[in-house]
Each structure stands twice: as C-alpha cells, then as structure tokens.
C-alpha positions as CSV (number, residue, x, y, z in Angstrom):
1,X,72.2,-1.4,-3.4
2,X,73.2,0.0,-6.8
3,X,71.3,-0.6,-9.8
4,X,73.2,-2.7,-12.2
5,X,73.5,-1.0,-15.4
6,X,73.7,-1.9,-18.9
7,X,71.9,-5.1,-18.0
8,X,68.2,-5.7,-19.7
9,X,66.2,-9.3,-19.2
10,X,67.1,-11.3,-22.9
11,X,65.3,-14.5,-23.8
12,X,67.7,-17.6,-23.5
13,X,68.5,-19.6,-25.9
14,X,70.9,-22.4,-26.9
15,X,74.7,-21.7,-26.5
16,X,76.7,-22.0,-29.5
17,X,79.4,-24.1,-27.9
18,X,81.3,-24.6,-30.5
19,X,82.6,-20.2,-29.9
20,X,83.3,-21.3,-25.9
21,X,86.0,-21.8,-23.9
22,X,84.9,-23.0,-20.2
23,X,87.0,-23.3,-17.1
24,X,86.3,-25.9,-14.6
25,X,87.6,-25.3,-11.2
26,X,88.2,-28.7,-9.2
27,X,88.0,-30.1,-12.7
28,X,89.2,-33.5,-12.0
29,X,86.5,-34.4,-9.8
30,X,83.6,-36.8,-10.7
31,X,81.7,-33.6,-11.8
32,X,84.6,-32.1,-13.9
33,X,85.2,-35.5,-15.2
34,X,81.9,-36.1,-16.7
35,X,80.9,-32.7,-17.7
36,X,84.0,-32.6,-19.2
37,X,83.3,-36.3,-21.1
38,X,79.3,-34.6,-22.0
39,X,81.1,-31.0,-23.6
40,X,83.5,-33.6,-25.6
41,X,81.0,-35.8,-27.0
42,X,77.8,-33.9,-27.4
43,X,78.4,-29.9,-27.3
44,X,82.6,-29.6,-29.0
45,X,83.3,-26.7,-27.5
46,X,86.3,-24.3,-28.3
47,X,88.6,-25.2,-25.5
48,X,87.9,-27.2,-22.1
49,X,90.3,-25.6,-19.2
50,X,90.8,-27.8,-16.1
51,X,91.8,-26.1,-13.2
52,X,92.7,-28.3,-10.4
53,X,95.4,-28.6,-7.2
54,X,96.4,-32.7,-7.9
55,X,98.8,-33.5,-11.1
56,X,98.2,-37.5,-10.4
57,X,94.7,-36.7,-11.3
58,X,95.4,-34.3,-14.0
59,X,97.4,-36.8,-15.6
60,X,94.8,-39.5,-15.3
61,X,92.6,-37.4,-16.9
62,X,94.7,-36.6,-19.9
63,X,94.7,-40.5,-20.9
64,X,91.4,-40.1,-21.8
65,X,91.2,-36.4,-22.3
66,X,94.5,-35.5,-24.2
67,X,95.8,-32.0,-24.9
68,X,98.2,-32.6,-27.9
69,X,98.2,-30.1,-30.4
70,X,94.5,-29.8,-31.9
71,X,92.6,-30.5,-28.9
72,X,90.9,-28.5,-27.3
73,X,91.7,-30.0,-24.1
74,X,94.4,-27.5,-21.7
75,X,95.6,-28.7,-18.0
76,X,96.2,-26.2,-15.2
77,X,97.6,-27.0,-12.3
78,X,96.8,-24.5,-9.6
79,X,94.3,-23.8,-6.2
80,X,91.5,-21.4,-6.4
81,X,92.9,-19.8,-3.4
82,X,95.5,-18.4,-5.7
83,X,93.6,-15.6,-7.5
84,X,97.2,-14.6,-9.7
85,X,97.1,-18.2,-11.0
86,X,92.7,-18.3,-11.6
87,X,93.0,-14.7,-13.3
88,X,96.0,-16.6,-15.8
89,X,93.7,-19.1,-16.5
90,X,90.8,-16.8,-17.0
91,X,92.4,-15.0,-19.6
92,X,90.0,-15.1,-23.1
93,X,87.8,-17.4,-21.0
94,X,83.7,-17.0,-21.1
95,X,81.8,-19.9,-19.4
96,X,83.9,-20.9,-15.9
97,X,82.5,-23.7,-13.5
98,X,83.0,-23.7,-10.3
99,X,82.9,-27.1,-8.9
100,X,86.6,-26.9,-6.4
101,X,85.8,-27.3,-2.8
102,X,86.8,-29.1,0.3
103,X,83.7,-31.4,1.0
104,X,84.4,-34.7,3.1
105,X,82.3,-33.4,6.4
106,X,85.2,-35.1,8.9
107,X,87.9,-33.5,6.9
108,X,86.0,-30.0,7.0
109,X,85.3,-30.3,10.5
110,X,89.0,-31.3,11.5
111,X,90.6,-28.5,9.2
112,X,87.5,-25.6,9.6
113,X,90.0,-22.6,8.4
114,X,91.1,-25.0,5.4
115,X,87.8,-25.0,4.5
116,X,87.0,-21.8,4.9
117,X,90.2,-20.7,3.0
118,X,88.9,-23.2,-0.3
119,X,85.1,-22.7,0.2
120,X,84.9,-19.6,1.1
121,X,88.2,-17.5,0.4
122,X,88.0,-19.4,-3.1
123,X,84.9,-18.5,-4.1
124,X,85.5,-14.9,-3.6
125,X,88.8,-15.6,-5.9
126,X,86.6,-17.1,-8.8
127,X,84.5,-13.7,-8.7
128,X,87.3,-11.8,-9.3
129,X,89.3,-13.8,-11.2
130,X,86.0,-13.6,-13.5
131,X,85.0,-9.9,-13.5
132,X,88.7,-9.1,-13.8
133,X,88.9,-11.1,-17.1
134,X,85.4,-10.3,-18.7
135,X,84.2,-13.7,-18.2
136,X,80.6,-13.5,-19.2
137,X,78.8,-16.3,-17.0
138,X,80.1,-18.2,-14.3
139,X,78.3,-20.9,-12.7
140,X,78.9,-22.5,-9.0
141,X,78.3,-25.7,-7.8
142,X,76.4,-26.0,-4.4
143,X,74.8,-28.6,-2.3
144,X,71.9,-29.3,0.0
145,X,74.3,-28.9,2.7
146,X,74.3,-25.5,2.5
147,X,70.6,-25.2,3.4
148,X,70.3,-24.8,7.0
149,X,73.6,-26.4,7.8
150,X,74.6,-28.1,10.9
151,X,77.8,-28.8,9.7
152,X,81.2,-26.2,8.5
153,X,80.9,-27.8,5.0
154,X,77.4,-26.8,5.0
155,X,78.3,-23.2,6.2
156,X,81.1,-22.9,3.8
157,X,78.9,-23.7,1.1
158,X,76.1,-21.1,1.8
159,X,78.4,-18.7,2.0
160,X,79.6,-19.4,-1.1
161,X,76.2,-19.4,-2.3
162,X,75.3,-15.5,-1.0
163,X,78.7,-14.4,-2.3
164,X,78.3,-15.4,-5.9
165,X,74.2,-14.3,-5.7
166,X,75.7,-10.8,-4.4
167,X,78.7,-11.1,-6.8
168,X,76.0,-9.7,-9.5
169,X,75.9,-6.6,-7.9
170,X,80.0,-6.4,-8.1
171,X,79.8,-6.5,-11.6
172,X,76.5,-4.4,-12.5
173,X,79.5,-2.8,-15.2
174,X,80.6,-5.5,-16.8
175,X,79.2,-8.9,-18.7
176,X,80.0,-11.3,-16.0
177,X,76.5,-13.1,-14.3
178,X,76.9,-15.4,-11.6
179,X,74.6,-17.9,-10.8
180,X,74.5,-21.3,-8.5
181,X,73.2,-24.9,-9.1
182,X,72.0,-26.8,-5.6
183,X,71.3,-30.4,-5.7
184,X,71.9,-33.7,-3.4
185,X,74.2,-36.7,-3.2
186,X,75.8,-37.5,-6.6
187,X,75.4,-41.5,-7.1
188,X,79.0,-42.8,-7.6
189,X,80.8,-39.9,-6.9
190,X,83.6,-40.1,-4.8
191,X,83.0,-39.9,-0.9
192,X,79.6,-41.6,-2.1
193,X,78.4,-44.4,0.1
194,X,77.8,-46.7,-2.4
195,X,81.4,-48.0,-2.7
196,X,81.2,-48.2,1.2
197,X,78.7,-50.5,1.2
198,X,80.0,-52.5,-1.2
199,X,82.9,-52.8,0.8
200,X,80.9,-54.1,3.9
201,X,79.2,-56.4,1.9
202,X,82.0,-58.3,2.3
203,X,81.4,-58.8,5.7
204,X,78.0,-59.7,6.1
205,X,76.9,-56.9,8.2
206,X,76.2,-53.2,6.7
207,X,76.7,-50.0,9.2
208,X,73.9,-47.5,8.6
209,X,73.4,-44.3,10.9
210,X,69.9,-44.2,11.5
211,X,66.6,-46.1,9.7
212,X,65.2,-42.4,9.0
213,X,68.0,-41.6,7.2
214,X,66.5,-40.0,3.6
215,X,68.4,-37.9,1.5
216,X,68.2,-36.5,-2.0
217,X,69.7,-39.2,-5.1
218,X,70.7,-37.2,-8.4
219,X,73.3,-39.0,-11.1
220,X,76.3,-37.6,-12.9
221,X,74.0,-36.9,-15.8
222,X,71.5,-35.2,-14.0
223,X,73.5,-32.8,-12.7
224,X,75.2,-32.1,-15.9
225,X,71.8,-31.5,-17.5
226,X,71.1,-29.1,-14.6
227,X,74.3,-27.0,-15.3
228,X,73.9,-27.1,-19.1
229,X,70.5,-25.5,-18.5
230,X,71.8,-23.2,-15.8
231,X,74.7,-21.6,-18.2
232,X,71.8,-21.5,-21.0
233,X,69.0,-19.6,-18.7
234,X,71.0,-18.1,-15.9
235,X,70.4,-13.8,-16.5
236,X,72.5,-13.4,-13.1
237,X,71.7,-14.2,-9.2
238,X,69.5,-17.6,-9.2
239,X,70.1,-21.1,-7.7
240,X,69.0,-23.8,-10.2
241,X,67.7,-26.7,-8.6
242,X,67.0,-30.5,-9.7
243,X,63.0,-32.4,-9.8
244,X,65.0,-35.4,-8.1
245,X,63.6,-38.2,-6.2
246,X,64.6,-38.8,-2.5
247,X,65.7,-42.5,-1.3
248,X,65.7,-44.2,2.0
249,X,69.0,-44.9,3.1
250,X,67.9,-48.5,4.4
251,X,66.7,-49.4,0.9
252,X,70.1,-48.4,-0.5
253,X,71.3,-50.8,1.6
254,X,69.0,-53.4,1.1
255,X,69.3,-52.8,-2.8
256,X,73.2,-53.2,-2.5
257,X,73.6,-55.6,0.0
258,X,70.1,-57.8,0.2
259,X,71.4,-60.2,2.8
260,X,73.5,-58.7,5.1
261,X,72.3,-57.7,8.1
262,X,72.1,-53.9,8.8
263,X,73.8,-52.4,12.0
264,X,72.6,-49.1,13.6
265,X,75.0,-47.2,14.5
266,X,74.0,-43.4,15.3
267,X,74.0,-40.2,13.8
268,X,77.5,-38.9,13.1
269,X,78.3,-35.0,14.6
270,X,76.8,-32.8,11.9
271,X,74.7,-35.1,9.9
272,X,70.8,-34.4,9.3
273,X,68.1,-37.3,9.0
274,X,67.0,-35.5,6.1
275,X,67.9,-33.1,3.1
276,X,66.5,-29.8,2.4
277,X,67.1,-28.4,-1.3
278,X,64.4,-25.0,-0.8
279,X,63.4,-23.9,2.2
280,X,59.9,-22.2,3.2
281,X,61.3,-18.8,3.1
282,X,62.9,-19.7,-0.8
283,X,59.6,-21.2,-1.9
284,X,58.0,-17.1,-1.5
285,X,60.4,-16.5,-4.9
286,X,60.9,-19.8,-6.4
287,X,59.4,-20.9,-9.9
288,X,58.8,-23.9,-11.4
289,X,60.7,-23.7,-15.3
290,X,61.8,-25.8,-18.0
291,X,61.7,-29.2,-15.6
292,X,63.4,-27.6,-12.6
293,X,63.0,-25.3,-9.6
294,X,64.8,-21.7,-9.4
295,X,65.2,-19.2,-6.5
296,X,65.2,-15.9,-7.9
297,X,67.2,-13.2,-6.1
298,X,65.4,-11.0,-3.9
299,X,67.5,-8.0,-4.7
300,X,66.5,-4.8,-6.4
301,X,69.1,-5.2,-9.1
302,X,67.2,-8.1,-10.3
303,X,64.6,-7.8,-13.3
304,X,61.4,-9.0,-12.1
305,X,59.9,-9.3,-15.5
306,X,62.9,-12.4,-15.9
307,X,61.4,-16.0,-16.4
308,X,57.7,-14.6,-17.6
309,X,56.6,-18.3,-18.9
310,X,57.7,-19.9,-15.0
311,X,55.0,-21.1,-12.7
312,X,54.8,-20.0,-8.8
313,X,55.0,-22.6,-6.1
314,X,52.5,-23.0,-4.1
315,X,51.9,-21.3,-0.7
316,X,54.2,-22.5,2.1
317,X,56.4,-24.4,-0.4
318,X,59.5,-26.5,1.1
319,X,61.4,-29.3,-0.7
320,X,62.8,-31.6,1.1
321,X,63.7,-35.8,1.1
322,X,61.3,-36.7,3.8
323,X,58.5,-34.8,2.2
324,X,59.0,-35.6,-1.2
325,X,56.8,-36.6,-3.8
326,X,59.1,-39.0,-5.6
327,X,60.6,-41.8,-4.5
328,X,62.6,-44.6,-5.5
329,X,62.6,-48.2,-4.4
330,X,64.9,-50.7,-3.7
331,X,64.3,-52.6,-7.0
332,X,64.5,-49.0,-9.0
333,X,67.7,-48.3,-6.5
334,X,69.6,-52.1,-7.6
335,X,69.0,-50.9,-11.7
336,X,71.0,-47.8,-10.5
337,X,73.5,-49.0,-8.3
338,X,74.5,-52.2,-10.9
339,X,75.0,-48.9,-13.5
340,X,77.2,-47.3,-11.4
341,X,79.3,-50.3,-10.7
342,X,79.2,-51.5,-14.0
C-alpha cells in the first residue's frame, strides 16, 4: 500500500464551527435530528446540509429547523446511492456525516441487495462524493452489529466500516480523512424497543427473546458527544468508540413495565445474546483517550507516533455487554426510560 503523502500527525484541537458547513446523510433520522438540534444550539455552525430520501420527514424537520433566508439550515432531497446528487451536495462542503443506512434486521434480511445497494454501494458513494469535492473529514456512523455479524445488516455495516478505514489510502493526495464511530442501541431511537414495550404494556404481558439477552445502552447525547470528539481528533482510519454501560434486557422490561408478566419467546434469526463493540484481535491496537476507546488502523499509511498521550489496553482486551464493567439497573433504567418518554 502507497504511502499517503502530504499527510503529517497534527495535535487536535477544537473546531471553529462557526467556518463549517456539515452534510448529514440520512439526516432526518433520530441521529441527524439531534445532532442537528446540538450544532444549532451549542456549536452555530456555517450551514447544516440534510441529505435524506423522505420529503414527509424533511418537511417535519423544517418546522423546527427552518431554512428561510438567514438560516443556515439547507434541505436535500436525494439517496446516497446517487453519487451525481451526493457530489451536488458536497460542493463547498467540509465536515460530512454519514449516518444513511438501511437498519431494521427483518427488512435487511428480506431485501439483502437493498441493503447492500444503501449500506454498502452508498458508502462507497459518500467516499467519492467526498474526495471528489475536497471535503476535509468525513465521519461514518457504525454499529455493534458490524462486529462479528450474524446478520446482513451486520455484514453491510462492516463493510462499510473497512471501506471508509481503507478510503484513507484513496485519498493519500488530497485533505479528505475518513474515520468511523461504533457504538450500541440508541435509547429512543426509532426501531428502539422501548416504544415496543410500552405498547405491550397495555396488555399485561411483555414478549422478550431470551433472559440473557444483554446489549450495549448509549443515548442521543452520548453519541453526539462521541462524533463531536471524533470530527475533533479523527487524523484519518480509526473507529471511535463509547465507555457505555451494558443493560439486561429483562430489567428493561421490568423498569418499563413492573407488572406485567414477561413471555419468552426465542431468539429471532440473526440476533446475538450479547453485543460486542472491540473484539480481541482490535484490543492489540486499541487505546484508551479522552474518555473513549479507539482502534487505530493497522495499515502502513498510518502515523504510529498519532495519539502519544493514549493508554494501551490491556492484554487480551475484548468489550463486550456480557462482560462489562458497567451496568445499569432497573431503578437507573426507569430515570432513563421516563426521559425518553417524557
């Protein structure tokens, strides 16, 4: 593998927002939404692009996002499997996040060529679209799925993952870096099972796969923070990762729905018991840094001498939700479920 040239290791520092315009793919998401509401309130960046496929949502976002002359706020209506219509709204662009996928697991594994076309194709798109424009940093939005997946959205996803990492070496020429967040279930996002539940509540009895169930519990804000970091350190090529605590899906339940009774139902095809977010093989060049994990590439066009204040893991590292230090309880996981629903 080439070299990449005209690239040296620089110390991060805070992003004038203020000078950026950002592109969010799949924009009108929960993601988009609120990292769209943070930029607005907090950071007042130049312009906010949305990129996204549905006007009914594009619309319901301009109620409380509008784009009348002054704001910075622009609407695009377009699929990132159209790389014509990403490079137009690329143009003068320098932060892009990509956050457009096709993610419900039935849907993916119903329609696997859709998927493959969004997750995959799309991805490549956004790494053209982005080099093609002189976008300087693009960030990708990933998911636990994608570590050793059993399912097509989980494949999709880690090939998104190794394209953007190796998307560096594409543009060794230019300004653009690539880079990925991972992290676990959004709480309240949609397709989250928390509105499920609540619907079952109704009912008196609550459906839950299996008792072992764990998985990883990270909140709107969270994962903002973690991107906002990301587009401050990212030099090109690593996965930024959450410290996020892991939840038993039967204390969900029980937090949401204390006296129903629970059903057990099965596994579904393609669903773990349990989440990984680094594998053993990751933990041999992962670092601990500024309240988060990051897998560093293991390529030679990246600058070992990046990240000189991070700490090692230790030896035979894995993080997973069924091995992990930090937990919630059902009494921490009613606080958070009344926020979301409130």
């Amino acid at each position: 593998m080439a070299e990449r040239k005209g690239k040296t290791p620089r110390e991060a520092g805070p992003l004038d927002w203020t000078q950026k315009t950002i592109l969010i793919t799949g924009g009108t998401g929960s993601l988009g939404r609120h990292f769209t509401k943070v930029m607005m309130e907090k950071y007042h960046p130049k312009a906010v692009r949305i990129y996204s496929r549905d006007e009914l949502k594009q619309h319901e976002m301009r109620l409380l996002f509008p784009d009348h002359e002054g704001s910075p706020m622009r609407y695009f209506i377009g699929d990132v499997r159209d790389l014509d219509r990403l490079k137009r709204a690329m143009e003068g662009v320098d932060l892009v996040l990509h956050a457009a996928a096709l993610k419900q697991v039935p849907s993916c594994e119903y329609n696997p060529f859709e998927a493959v076309k969004t997750n995959i194709h799309g991805a490549k798109n956004v790494i053209d679209a982005a080099i093609d424009c002189g976008v300087k940093k693009v960030i990708a939005v990933s998911t636990d799925k994608a570590v050793n997946p059993v399912n097509l959205y989980g494949a999709t996803k880690l090939c998104a993952e190794k394209i953007f990492i190796q998307g560096n070496a594409y543009a060794r020429r230019t300004q653009a870096q690539f880079s990925c967040v991972r992290y676990g279930n959004v709480i309240g996002s949609r397709g989250s099972v928390i509105p499920l539940f609540e619907e079952q509540k109704r009912t008196g009895k609550i459906t839950v796969t299996d008792k072992r169930m764990t998985r990883f519990w990270i909140t709107l804000d969270q994962a903002v923070d973690l991107i906002i970091k990301g587009f401050r350190h990212l030099q090109g090529g690593e996965i930024f990762l959450p410290r996020i605590p892991s939840m038993n899906i039967v204390d969900l339940a029980r937090a949401i729905a204390p006296r129903c009774e629970i059903e057990f139902i099965g596994a579904r095809p393609g669903e773990k018991l349990s989440e990984t977010l680094i594998t053993e093989e990751e933990g041999q060049h992962t670092i601990a840094y500024d309240g988060m994990y990051i897998i560093l590439p293991a390529y030679p066009w990246w600058h070992q001498e990046n990240y000189k204040q991070g700490r090692k893991v230790r030896e035979g590292f894995v993080y997973t939700s069924r091995d992990n230090e930090e937990w919630l309880d059902v009494e921490e996981l009613k606080g958070i479920v009344s926020g979301v629903l409130h």
